[in-house]
C-alpha positions as CSV (number, residue, x, y, z in Angstrom):
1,X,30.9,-19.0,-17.1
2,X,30.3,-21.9,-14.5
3,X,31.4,-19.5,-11.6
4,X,29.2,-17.1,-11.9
5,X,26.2,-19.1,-12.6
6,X,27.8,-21.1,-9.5
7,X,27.7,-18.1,-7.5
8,X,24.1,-17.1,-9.0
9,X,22.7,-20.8,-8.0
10,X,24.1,-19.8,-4.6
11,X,22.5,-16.6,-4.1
12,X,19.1,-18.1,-5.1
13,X,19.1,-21.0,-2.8
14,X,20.1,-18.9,0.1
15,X,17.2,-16.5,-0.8
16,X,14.8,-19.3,-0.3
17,X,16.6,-20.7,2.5
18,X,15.6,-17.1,4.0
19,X,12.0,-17.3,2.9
20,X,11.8,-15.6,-0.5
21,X,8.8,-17.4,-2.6
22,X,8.5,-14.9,-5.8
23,X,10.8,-13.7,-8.3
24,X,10.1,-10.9,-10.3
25,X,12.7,-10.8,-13.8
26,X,12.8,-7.8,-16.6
27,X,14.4,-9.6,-20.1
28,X,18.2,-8.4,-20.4
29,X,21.3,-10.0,-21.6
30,X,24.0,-8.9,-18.5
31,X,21.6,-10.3,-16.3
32,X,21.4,-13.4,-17.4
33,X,23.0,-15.8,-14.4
34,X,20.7,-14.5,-12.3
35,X,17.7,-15.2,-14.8
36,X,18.4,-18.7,-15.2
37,X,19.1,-19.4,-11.7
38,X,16.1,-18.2,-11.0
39,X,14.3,-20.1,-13.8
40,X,16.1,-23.3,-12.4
41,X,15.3,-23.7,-8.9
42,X,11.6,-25.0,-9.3
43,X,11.1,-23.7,-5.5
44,X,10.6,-19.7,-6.6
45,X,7.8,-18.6,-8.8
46,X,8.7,-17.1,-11.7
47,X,6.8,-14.0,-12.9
48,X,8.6,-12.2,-16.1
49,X,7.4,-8.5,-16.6
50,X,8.3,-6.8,-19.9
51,X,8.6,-3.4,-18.2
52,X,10.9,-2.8,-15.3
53,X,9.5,-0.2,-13.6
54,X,6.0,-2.3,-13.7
55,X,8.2,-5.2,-12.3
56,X,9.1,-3.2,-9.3
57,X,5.6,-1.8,-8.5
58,X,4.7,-6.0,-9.4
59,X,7.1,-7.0,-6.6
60,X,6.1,-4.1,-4.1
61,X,2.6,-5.6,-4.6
62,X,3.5,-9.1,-3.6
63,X,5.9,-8.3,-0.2
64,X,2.7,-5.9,0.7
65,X,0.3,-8.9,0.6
66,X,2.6,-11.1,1.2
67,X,5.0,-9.5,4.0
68,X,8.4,-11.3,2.5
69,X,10.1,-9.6,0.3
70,X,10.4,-10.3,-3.6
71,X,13.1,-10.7,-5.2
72,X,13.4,-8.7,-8.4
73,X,16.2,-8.4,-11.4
74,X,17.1,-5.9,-13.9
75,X,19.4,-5.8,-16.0
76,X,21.9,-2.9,-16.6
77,X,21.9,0.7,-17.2
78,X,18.3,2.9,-17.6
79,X,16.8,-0.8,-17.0
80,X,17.7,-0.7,-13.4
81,X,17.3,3.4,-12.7
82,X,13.3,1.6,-13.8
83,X,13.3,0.0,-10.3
84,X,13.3,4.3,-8.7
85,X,10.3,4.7,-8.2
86,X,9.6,1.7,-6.9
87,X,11.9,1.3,-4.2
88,X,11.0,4.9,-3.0
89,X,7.9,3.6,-2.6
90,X,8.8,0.7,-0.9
91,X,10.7,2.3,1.2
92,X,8.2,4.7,3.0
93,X,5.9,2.2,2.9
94,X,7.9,-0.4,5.0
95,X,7.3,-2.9,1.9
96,X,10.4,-5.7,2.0
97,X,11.9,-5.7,-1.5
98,X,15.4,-7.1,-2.9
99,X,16.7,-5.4,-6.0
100,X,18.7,-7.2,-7.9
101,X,20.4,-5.4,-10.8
102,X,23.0,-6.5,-13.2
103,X,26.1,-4.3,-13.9
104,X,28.9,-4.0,-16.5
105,X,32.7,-5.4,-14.6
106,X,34.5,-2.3,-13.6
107,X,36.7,-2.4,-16.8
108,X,33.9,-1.4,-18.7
109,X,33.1,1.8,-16.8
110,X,34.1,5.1,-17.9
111,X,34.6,3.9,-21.9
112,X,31.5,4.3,-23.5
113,X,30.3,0.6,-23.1
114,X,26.8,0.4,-23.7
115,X,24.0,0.2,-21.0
116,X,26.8,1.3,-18.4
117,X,25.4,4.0,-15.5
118,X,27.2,4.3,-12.0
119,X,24.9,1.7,-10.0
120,X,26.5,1.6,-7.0
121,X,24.3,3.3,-4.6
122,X,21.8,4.0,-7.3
123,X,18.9,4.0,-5.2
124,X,20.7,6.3,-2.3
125,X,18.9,6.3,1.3
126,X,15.6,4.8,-0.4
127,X,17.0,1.7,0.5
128,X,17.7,0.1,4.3
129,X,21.2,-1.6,2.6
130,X,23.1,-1.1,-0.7
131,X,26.1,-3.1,-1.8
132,X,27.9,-3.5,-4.5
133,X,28.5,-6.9,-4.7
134,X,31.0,-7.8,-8.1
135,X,32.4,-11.4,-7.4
136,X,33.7,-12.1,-4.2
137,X,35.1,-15.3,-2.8
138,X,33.0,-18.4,-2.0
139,X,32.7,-18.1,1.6
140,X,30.9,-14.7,1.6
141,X,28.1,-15.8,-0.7
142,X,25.8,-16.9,1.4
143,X,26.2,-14.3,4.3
144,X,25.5,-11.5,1.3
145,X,22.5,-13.1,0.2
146,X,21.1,-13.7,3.6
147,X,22.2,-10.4,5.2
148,X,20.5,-8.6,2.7
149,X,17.2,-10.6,3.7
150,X,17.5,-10.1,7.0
151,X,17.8,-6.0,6.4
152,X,14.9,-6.0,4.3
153,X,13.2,-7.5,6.8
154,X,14.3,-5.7,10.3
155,X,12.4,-3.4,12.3
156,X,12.0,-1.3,10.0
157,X,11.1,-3.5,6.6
158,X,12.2,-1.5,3.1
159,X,14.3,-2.5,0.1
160,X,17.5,-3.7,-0.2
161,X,19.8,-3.4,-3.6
162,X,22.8,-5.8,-4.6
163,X,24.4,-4.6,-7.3
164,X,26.3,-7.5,-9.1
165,X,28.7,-7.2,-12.1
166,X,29.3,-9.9,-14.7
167,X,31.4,-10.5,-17.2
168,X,30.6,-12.4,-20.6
169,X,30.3,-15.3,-20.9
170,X,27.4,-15.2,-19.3
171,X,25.8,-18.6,-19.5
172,X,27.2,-21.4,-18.1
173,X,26.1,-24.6,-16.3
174,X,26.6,-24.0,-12.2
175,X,28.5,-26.5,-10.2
176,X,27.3,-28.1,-7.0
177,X,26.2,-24.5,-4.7
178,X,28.4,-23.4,-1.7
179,X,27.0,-25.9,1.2
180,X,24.9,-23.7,3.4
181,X,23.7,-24.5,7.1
182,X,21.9,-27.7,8.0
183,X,18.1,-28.2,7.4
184,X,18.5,-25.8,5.7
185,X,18.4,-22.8,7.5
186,X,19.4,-19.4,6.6
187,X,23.0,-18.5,6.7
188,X,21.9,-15.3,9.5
189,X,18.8,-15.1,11.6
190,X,18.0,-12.2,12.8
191,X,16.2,-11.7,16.0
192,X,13.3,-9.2,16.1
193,X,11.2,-9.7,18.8
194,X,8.0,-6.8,19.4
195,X,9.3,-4.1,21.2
196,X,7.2,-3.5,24.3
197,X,5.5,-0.5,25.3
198,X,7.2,1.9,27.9
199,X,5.1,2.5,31.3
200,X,4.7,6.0,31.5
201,X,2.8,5.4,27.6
202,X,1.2,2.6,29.6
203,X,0.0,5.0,32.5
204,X,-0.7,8.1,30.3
205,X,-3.0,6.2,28.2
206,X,-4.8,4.5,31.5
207,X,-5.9,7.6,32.8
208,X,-8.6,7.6,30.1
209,X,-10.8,10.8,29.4
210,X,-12.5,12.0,26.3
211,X,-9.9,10.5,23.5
212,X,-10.5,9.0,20.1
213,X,-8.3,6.2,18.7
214,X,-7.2,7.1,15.0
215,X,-6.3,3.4,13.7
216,X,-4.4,3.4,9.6
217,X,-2.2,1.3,7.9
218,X,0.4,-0.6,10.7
219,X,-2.6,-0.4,13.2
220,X,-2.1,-3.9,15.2
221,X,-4.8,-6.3,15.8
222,X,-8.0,-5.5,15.3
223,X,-9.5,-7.1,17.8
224,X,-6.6,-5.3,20.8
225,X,-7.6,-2.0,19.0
226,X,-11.5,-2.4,19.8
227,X,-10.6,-4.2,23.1
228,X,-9.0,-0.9,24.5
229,X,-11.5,1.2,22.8
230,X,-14.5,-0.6,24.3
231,X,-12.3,-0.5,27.9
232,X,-11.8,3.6,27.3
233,X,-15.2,4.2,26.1
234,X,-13.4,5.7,23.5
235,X,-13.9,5.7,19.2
236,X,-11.9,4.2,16.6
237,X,-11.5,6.7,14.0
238,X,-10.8,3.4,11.1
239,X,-9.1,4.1,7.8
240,X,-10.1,0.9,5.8
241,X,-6.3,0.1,5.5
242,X,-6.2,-0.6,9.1
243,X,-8.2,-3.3,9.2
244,X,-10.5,-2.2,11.9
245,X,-12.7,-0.6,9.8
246,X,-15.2,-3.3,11.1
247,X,-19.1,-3.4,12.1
248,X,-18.4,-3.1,16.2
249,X,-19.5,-0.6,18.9
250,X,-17.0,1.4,18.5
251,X,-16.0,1.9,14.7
252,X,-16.5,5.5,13.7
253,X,-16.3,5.0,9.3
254,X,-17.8,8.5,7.7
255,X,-15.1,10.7,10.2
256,X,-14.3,12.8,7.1
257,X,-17.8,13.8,6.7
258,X,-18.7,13.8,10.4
259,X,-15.4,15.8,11.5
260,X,-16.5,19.0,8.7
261,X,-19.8,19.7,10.7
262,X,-18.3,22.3,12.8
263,X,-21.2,21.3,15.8
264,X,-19.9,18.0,15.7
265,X,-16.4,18.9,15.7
266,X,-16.5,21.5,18.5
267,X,-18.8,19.2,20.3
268,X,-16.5,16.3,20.0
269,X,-12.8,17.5,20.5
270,X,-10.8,15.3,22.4
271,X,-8.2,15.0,25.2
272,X,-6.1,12.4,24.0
273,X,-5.8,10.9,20.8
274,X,-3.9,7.9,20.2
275,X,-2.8,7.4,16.7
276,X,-1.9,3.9,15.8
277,X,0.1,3.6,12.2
278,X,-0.3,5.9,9.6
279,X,-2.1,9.1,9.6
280,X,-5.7,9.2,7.6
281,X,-5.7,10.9,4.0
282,X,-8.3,12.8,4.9
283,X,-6.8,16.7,5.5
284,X,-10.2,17.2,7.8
285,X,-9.3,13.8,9.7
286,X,-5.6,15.3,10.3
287,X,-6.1,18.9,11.4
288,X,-9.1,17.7,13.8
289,X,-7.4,14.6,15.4
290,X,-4.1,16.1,16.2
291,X,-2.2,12.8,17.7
292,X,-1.1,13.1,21.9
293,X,0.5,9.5,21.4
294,X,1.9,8.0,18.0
295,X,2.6,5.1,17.6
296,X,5.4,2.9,15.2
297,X,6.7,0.0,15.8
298,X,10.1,1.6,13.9
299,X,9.4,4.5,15.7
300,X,8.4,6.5,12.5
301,X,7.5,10.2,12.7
302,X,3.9,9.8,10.8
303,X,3.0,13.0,12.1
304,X,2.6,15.6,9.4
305,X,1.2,18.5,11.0
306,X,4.0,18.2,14.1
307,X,1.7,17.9,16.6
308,X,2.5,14.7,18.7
309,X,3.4,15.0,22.0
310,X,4.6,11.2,22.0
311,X,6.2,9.1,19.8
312,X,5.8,6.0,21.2
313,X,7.9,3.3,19.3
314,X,6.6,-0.1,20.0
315,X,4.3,-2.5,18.8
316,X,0.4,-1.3,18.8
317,X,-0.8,-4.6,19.9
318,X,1.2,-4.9,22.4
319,X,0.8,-1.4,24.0
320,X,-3.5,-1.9,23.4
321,X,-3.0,-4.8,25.3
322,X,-1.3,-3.4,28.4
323,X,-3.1,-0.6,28.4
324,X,-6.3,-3.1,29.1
325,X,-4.2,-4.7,31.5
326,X,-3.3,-1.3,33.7
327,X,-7.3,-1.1,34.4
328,X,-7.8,2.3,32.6
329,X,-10.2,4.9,33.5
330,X,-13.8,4.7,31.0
331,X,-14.6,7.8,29.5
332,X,-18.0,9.4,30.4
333,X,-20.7,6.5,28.3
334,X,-21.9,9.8,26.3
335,X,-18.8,10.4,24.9
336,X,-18.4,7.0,22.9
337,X,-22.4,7.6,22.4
338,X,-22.1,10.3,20.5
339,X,-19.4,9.5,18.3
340,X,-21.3,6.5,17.6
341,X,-24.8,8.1,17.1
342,X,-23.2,10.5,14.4
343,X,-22.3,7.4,12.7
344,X,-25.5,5.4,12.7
345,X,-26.9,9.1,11.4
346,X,-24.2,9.4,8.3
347,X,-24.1,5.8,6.8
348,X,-28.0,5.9,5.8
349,X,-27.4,9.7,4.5
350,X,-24.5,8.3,2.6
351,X,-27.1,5.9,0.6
352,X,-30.1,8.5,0.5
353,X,-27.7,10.5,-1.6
354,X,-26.0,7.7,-3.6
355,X,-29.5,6.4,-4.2
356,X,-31.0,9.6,-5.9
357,X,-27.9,9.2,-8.6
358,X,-29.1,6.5,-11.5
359,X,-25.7,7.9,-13.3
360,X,-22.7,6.1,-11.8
361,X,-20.6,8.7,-9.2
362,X,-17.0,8.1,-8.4
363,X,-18.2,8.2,-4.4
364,X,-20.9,5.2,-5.1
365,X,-18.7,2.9,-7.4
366,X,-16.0,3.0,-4.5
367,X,-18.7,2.3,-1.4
368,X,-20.2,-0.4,-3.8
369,X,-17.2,-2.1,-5.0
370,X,-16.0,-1.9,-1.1
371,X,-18.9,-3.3,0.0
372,X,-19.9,-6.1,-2.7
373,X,-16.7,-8.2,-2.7
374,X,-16.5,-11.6,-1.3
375,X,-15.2,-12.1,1.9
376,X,-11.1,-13.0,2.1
377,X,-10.6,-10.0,-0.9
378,X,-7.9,-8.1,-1.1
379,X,-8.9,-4.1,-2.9
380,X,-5.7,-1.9,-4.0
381,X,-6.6,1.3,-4.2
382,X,-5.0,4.3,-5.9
383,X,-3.6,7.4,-4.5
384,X,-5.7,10.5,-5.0
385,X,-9.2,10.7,-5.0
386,X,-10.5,6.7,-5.3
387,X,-8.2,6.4,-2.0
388,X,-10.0,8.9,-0.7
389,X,-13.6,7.9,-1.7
390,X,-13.0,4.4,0.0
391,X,-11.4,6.2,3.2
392,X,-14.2,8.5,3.4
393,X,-17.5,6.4,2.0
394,X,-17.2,3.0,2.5
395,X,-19.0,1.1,5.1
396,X,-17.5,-1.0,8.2
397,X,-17.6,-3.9,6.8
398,X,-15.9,-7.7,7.7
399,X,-13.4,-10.0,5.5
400,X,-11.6,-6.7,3.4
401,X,-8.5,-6.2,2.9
402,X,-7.8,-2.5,1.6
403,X,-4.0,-2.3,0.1
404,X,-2.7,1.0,-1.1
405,X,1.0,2.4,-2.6
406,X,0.5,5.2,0.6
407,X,4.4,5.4,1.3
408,X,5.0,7.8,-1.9
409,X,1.7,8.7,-2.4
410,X,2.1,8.5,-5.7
411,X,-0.1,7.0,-8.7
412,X,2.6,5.8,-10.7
413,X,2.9,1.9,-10.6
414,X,-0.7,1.0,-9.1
415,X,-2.1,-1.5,-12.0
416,X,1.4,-3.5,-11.2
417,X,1.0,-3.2,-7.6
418,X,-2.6,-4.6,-7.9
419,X,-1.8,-7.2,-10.2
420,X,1.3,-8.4,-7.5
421,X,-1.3,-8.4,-4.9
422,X,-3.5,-10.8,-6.3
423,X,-0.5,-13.3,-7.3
424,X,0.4,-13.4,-3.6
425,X,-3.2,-12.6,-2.0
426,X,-4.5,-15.9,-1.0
427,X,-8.2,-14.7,-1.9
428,X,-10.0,-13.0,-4.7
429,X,-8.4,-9.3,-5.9
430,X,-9.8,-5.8,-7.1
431,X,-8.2,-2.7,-7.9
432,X,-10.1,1.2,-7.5
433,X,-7.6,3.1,-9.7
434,X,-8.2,6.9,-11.5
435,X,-7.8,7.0,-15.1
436,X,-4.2,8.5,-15.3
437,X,-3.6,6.3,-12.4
438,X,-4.5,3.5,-15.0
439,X,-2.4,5.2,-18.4
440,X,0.7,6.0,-16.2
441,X,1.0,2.3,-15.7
442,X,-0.9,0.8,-18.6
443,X,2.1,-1.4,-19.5
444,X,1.3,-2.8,-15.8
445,X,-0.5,-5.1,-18.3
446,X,2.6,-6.6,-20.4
447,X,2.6,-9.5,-18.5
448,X,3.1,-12.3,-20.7
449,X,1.2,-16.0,-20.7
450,X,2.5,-18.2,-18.1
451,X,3.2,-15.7,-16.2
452,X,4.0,-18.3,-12.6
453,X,1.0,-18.5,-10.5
454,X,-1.1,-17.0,-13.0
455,X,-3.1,-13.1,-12.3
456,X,-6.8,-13.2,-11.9
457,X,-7.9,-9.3,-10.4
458,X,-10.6,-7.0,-11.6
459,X,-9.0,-3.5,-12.6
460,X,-12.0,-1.2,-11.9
461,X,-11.4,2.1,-14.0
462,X,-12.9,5.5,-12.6
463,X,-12.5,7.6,-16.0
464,X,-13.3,11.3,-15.6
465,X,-11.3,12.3,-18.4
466,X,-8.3,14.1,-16.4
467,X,-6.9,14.7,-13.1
468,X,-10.0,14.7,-11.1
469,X,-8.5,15.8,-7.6
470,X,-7.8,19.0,-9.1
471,X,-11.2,20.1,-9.1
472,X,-11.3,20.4,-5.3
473,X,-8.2,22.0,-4.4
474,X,-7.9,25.6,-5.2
475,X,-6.2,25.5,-8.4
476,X,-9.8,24.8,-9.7
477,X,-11.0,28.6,-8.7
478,X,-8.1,30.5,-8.5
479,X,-6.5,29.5,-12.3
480,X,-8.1,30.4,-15.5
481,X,-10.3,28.0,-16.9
482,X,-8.5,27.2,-20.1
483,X,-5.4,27.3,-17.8
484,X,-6.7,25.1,-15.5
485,X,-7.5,22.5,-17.7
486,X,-4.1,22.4,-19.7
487,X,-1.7,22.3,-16.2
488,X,-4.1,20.6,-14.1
489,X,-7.2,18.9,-15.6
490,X,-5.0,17.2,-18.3
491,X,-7.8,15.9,-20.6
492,X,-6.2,12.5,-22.2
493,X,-9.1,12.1,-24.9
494,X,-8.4,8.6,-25.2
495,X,-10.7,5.3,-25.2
496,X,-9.5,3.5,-22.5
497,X,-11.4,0.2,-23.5
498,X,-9.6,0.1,-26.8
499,X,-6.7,1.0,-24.2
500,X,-7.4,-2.1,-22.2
501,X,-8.7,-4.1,-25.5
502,X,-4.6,-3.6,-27.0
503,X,-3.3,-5.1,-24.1
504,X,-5.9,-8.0,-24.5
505,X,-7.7,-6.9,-21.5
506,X,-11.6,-7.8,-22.1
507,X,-13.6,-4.4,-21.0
508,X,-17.4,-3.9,-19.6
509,X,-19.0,-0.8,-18.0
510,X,-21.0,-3.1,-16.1
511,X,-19.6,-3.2,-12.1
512,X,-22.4,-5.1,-10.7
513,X,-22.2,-7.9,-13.6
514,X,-18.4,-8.3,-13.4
515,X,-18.3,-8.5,-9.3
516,X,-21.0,-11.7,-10.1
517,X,-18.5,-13.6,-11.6
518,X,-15.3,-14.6,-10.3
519,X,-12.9,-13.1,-12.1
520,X,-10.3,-15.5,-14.8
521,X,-7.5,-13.4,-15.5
522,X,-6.7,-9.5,-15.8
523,X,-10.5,-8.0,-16.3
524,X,-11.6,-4.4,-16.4
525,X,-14.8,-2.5,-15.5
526,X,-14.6,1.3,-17.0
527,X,-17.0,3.6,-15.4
528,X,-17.2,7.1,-17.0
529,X,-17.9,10.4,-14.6
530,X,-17.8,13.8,-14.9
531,X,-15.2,16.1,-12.9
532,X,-17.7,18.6,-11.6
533,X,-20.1,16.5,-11.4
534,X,-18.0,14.5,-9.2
535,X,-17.2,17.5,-6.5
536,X,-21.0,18.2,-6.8
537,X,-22.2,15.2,-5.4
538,X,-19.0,15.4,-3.1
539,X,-20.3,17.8,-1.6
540,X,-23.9,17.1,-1.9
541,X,-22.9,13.7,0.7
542,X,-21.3,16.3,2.7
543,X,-24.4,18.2,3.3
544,X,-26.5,15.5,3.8
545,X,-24.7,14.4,6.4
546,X,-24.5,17.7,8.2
547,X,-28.0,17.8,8.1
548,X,-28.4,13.9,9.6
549,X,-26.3,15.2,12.6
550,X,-27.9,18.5,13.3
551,X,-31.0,16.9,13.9
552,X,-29.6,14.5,16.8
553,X,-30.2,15.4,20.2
554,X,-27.6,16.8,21.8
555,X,-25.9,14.1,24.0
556,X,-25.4,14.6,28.1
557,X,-22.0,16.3,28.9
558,X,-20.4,16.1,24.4
């Protein structure tokens, strides 16, 4: 029908008028207009992924590299309930999306029509705007496309879902599009300058004392996050997703190890902490650095254990900056000493431990593989314990990128994510998943050959046969063995290289060989550990590091 694939050609070209670059499409027949507009405007690239919900974990992973949202279409029915988990994720992440899913025409609703679900608002408050658009007249086409842009990219960037309904037939030739605005900008702009710090943040933060600056994901600049902490005498505390997790003065790495020496801790508990972005993973890193300040540009409550006394909603940079610029109060020299003396103490521990083990150990693969790529990388790591290992091991280091599905938490949809990343990461790409991380999104790998843009990343596999996470927490002594392992260590059984091999992924157990070469195409490295093993030499880092500090002389006035 030449109107809708009119009105499809419409929404396309105002999506790139807007700054979409990437189009994500799932085959389906009621779809179809907005598949071949797509295909036809030569300015998107085209990726098609077999498997929906891996197309919306591939398009979460190019809007987090990438910072502009993806567009991606499903057809109707389950295929577009796929997109779920997806858009959850995006959405506590702050990861622009725009969900496009097909729909049966209201007449065939409530008869039994095939692949026909209620999609209006099928995604709920995961998304930041949800309309259901059917076919409405010309002069609104272009406002809908660009409107829904512009709300997935606000203050607070999330997903947005058009629901569009079309009736057969569904090809058709498009006319001339609806004429949009002149060189050829968007139909809406949106304004969204930095909000500004407020004053008495400003002053509070000035007045210095013994604080700690906790910097995660949504941090700011680096380089204003070190400025203030080198002003304040003060550490950064740097989750590796921050991006300040770098070799200065003042970058405090192995806090998770450092923060369970109860000397240390008692020795080092702060006045004011300033948390910039998300809260670490680390449980230790949480309950010891309670946040005074936090701070979102959206104004998000990242504060699980309720204990800020601010929530300062403004940009970080911004507010680093003019705190600089107020003239604050330095800390006591020994404070910042000390925090930085532990730290020269625990990385060398970390490697006298790592070194004794010739067998590969899920802590060493992750400090290796975080240290050995090239500079300009981009590493997506899982959620459970490989985010951790990287959070808590690996080394300050320069030219990293560290990526991670933390909105959700979840491990669902991290292959995909990864594999998104490296289409839209301007720079070689890795992945640190788990090995139910990798079989819950093992059709991640259904991507099929000219694929737009091609995917080169190296999918590193950590396989310890089960759910190794479980084997800390205290499930592990407080359920049955045999128990234990059926609810929570979930041995799979399975080869994952003849996994990996199906999908025509070429396999080697070699880590050190594979990050030599640059990587052509999806590639795998399977490492095989061993669960207790694993929490063994967990805690055998742990230890050594507790030992490293106890032997420092006690600094003047920590």
């Amino acid at each position: 029908m030449t109107v809708q694939a009119t009105f499809a050609a419409t929404l396309v070209d105002e999506w790139v008028r807007a700054g979409v670059t990437e189009a994500v499409v799932s085959p389906g027949s009621r779809s179809t207009p907005l598949a071949l507009a797509a295909a036809r405007d030569g300015r998107l690239r085209l990726h098609v992924v077999l498997d929906e919900r891996s197309a919306g974990f591939f398009a979460v992973g190019l809007g987090l590299a990438s910072g502009r949202p993806a567009l991606v279409v499903t057809t109707s029915g389950t295929a577009a309930v796929e997109l779920h988990p997806a858009i959850v994720e995006a959405s506590q992440a702050g990861v622009p999306l725009l969900a496009c899913t097909a729909d049966r025409p209201p007449e065939l609703h409530h008869v039994g029509a095939p692949q026909t679900v209620e999609q209006a608002r099928l995604f709920a408050d995961a998304v930041r705007w949800s309309f259901d658009v059917g076919l409405p007249p010309q002069d609104a086409w272009r406002s809908i496309a660009s409107r829904a842009v512009a709300e997935a990219t606000g203050a607070r960037p999330g997903p947005v879902h058009l629901n569009v309904a079309f009736r057969e037939p569904l090809v058709g030739e498009p006319d001339e599009v609806v004429p949009g605005r002149r060189g050829s900008q968007a139909w809406h702009v949106v304004s969204s300058a930095p909000t500004p710090p407020a004053p008495d943040v400003v002053a509070l933060l000035a007045e210095g004392g013994r604080g700690v600056i906790v910097a995660g994901a949504g941090a700011g600049d680096p380089l204003a996050v070190h400025g203030l902490a080198e002003a304040l005498g003060w550490p950064v505390v740097a989750d590796p997703r921050s991006g300040c997790r770098v070799p200065t003065p003042t970058t405090v790495a192995a806090a998770d190890a450092l923060l369970r020496v109860e000397s240390f801790a008692e020795a080092h508990r702060p006045d004011v902490v300033l948390q910039l972005g998300a809260p670490w993973a680390s449980r230790v890193v949480g309950a010891a650095l309670v946040p005074t300040v936090l701070v979102d540009p959206a104004g998000a409550w990242l504060d699980p254990g309720r204990g800020a006394a601010v929530v300062a909603r403004c940009d970080p940079s911004l507010l680093c900056r003019a705190v600089l610029d107020a003239g604050p109060q330095p800390a006591d020299p020994a404070w910042l000493d000390g925090w930085i003396t532990a730290e020269k103490a625990a990385q060398p521990a970390f490697d006298d431990v790592l070194a004794r083990h010739r067998e590969p150990t899920e802590p060493g693969v992750a400090r290796a593989l975080a240290a050995a790529l090239p500079a300009g990388a981009a590493l997506v790591v899982s959620s459970s314990m490989p985010v951790r290992d990287v959070e808590w091991y690996a080394a300050p280091r320069t030219g990293l990128r560290v990526l991670a599905n933390r909105g959700a938490n979840g491990i669902d949809g991290v292959t995909s994510t990864a594999l998104g990343v490296a289409v839209a990461h301007d720079g070689p790409t890795a992945a640190l998943v788990g090995d139910l991380a990798f079989l819950h999104d093992v059709n991640g790998l259904l991507i099929p050959p000219g694929t737009g843009g091609g995917v080169d990343c190296l999918v590193v596999v950590v396989d310890n046969d089960g759910g190794g996470i479980f084997s800390f927490l205290p499930q592990r002594a407080e359920v049955p063995a045999p128990r234990f392992e059926r609810l929570f260590g979930t041995p799979h059984g399975l080869d994952l290289a003849a996994v990996a091999a199906a999908y025509g992924v070429p396999v080697t157990t070699d880590l050190a060989a594979a990050l030599a070469e640059p990587t052509d195409g999806v590639r795998m490295v399977h490492v095989r550990t061993d669960r207790d093993a694993n929490v063994a030499v967990h805690d055998e880092l742990h230890a050594a590091v507790a030992r490293a500090v106890r032997r420092l002389p006690a600094a003047p006035g920590a």
